[in-house]
C-alpha positions, 0 to 999 in steps of 0.5 A: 500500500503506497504511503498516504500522499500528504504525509509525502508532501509533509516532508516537503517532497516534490511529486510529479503529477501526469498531464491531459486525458481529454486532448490525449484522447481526442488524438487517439479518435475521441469523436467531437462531442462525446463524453469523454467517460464513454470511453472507459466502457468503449474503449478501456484499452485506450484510455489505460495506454494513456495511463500507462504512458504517463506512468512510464514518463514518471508520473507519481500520479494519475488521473481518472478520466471522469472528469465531466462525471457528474449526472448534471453532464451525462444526463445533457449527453444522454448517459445519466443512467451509466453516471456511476458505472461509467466513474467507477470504472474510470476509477478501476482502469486507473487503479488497474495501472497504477497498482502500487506504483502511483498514487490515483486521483479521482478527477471532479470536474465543474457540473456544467451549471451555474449556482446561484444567484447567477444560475438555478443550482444551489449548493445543496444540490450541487454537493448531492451531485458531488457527493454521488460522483465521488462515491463512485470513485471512492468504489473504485479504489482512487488515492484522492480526491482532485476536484478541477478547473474550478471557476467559482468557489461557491460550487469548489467548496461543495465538491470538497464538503462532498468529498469530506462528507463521503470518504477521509481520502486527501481532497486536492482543488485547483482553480482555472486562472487567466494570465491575469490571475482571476477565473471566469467568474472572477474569483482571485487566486487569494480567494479562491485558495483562502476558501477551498482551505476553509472548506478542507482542502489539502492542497490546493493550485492552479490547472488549466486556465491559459496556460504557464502565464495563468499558473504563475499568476495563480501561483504568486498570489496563492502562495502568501495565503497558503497553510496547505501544499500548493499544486501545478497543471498547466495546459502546453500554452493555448491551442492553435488550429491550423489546417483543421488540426488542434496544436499547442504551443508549449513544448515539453522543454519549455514546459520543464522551465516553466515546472521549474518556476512554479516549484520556486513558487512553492508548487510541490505536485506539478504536472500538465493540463490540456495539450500536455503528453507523456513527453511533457511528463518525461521533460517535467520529471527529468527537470525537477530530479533532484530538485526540492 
């Protein structure tokens, strides 16, 4: 049985997390506009490869594809009915991989819906949703609890009461930032941190957003009210469409660079986010060898 990640980080280690499920898939054929947790029943043999790519890159941990798991998401995609088949076996691929070898976070994405006032969720509703998400992945033996690309704090703060409520696994939360350092519904990175450890995070950071530029704005400030470890998952850049082709502009090598900043920043997970491959892991792990 691995050690229990938070006392890893308690020791100050740095971990290196993996990179994109979503954008590694739709290069392996994932249709536009299917759900991307389908593809655990459909097709498990392409989503562990991914898995099992980043495993051999040197990540220390990987991520479940079930990321837009929640029913308020399968039922726009018809696919309510098979919300809890299709996250647990998310989680059990992932597990099949990982054995004892990495630790398996349980990816919670947003719901898709705004809460209120802006919307018609409230919060109760929203943490019910959450909370049968991750009840599903607890079932199928994730590590941790990583919810997302969080935009607001309302609907973080009830996926961490969720979590909190229904299993004692580390719960992680990170925030989707611009490069100016606010999330679409305006949250700063001080809030947003200030608030997720008030609701019982154990780490906290910043994933996705706009690329290196947002994680370090994200970081620079998360860091000065911070009492939990600090997290990094960048996107390569942003993606470019040439020719009817998705690219992104970051590299593995420059994104070995920018892992290096955010560690300075006090960023001990770092990993990547949409765009990033096994050998943007590979660069990443190779940069911070040794490093602290």
């Amino acid at each position: 049985m691995r050690e229990n990640i938070l006392q890893v980080l308690a020791r100050g280690e740095l971990i290196i997390g993996d990179g994109a499920m979503g954008t590694m898939l739709q290069s392996k054929g994932l249709p536009a506009g299917t759900m991307p947790e389908l593809w655990n029943a459909e097709h498990p043999e392409v989503v562990q490869g991914i898995l099992q790519g980043y495993l051999e890159a040197g990540a220390q941990i990987l991520t479940t594809n079930t990321f837009g798991g929640n029913r308020l998401r399968m039922r726009d995609a018809g696919l309510e009915e098979r919300t809890r088949e299709l996250v647990r076996l998310g989680a059990e691929l992932a597990r099949q991989v990982a054995a004892e070898r990495a630790w398996v976070a349980g990816s919670v994405g947003p719901t898709g819906q705004l809460l209120e006032p802006f919307g018609t969720l409230s919060a109760s509703e929203a943490e019910e949703v959450f909370a049968e998400q991750i009840s599903a992945l607890v079932e199928g033996g994730v590590d941790i609890i990583l919810v997302e690309t969080q935009h607001d704090a309302g609907e973080a703060c009830a996926a961490i009461r969720a979590a909190k409520a229904v299993c004692q696994l580390p719960v992680f939360c990170t925030f989707a930032f611009n490069a100016k350092g606010r999330t679409m519904m305006g949250l700063t990175p001080e809030e947003a941190a200030q608030r997720a450890q008030e609701a019982g995070a154990d780490v906290v950071g910043a994933n996705c957003g706009d690329g290196p530029a947002a994680i370090l704005a994200g970081l620079e400030k998360m860091k000065d009210v911070a009492q939990v470890p600090l997290m990094a998952q960048s996107n390569a850049g942003v993606p470019q469409l040439e020719e009817g082709t998705t690219s992104w502009d970051v590299t593995p090598e420059q994104m070995a660079e920018h892992a290096k900043t955010f560690v300075s920043l006090g960023a001990r997970i770092v990993g990547g986010c949409c765009g990033t491959t096994p050998a943007h892991i590979a660069a990443i792990a190779a940069a911070l060898k040794g490093a602290s």
